[in-house]
Phi, psi and omega in degrees: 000118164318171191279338187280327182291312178260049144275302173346313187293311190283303183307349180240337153312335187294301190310301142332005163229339192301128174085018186269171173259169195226161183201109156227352168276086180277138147313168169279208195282312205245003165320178178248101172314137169280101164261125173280137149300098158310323167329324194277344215266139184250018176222087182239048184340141181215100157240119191041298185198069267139087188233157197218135189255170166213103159267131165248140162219155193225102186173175201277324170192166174077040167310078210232122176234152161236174192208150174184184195268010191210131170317317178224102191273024161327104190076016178206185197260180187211155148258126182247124135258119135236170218260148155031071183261189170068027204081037216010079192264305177211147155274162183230165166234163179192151135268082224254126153231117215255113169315177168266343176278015180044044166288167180202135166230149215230146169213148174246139150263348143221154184217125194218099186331156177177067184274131140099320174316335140266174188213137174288348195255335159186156200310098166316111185270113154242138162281109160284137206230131201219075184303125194273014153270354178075013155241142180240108179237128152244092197288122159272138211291135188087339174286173173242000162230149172292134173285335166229119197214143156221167122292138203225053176313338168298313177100033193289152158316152165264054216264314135242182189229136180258135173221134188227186185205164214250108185062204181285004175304126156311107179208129206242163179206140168244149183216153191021071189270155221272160161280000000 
């Protein structure tokens, strides 16, 4: 690769976070999450019964975020997505519900191979689409179909967001990244 191409790489990795919020001191996996108010995020698609995120993430695996309807959901359920768990093997949907004693028991609702999807070296951007029906589609940013989709019967909301990481594994996220 020429001197001219990476810079061209770095410049649409820059472009592609530029103007995002950053998140890298994360709790662990069974920590007490920092849940952001989406309410708060000012690059928020609301389209008809629909609101749409744009995340970037960066680490070898176990990209994992949750989303619900309470800054502290303790005793109510969540959506856990993770992005390249397993060894960045595959991705998940889950429904996750955390006791007050913060015990969890995970229902997965979908698992789809995705070797290979993170990268330590620059972000994967994906949008997540949180549907007030209860579909959760997450699309890698330029593609046109989702790489993950469920149902969420329950409908919980994306009222905030959470982002964690799984044990000492390293992983950074960009939020309320520009559309």
């Amino acid at each position: 690769m020429s001197r001219e191409n990476d810079g061209h790489a770095i410049t649409t990795v820059g472009a592609a976070i530029s103007g995002c919020k950053q998140n890298y001191r994360l709790a662990d996996y069974n920590g007490q999450l920092d849940y952001v108010s989406t309410n708060t995020l000012h690059n928020v698609i609301q389209s008809g019964r629909s609101r749409v995120f744009k995340i970037g993430i960066v680490g070898t695996n176990d990209g994992i975020f949750r989303y619900g309807e309470t800054r502290y959901p303790y005793g109510r359920d969540v959506i856990e997505i993770v992005i390249s768990g397993w060894a960045n093997t595959q991705s998940a949907g889950r429904r996750q519900h955390r006791t007050l004693r913060n015990e969890y028991s995970n229902l997965q609702l979908t698992a789809v191979p995705t070797q290979g999807l993170l990268s330590p070296f620059y972000p994967i951007i994906i949008l997540l689409e949180v549907s007030t029906t209860g579909l959760v589609r997450i699309t890698k940013a330029g593609d046109k179909e989702p790489f993950l989709e469920f149902i969420d019967e329950r409908r919980i909301p994306a009222n905030y967001i959470g982002f964690t990481k799984h044990n000492d594994n390293d992983v950074i996220y960009f939020y309320d990244c520009p559309l």
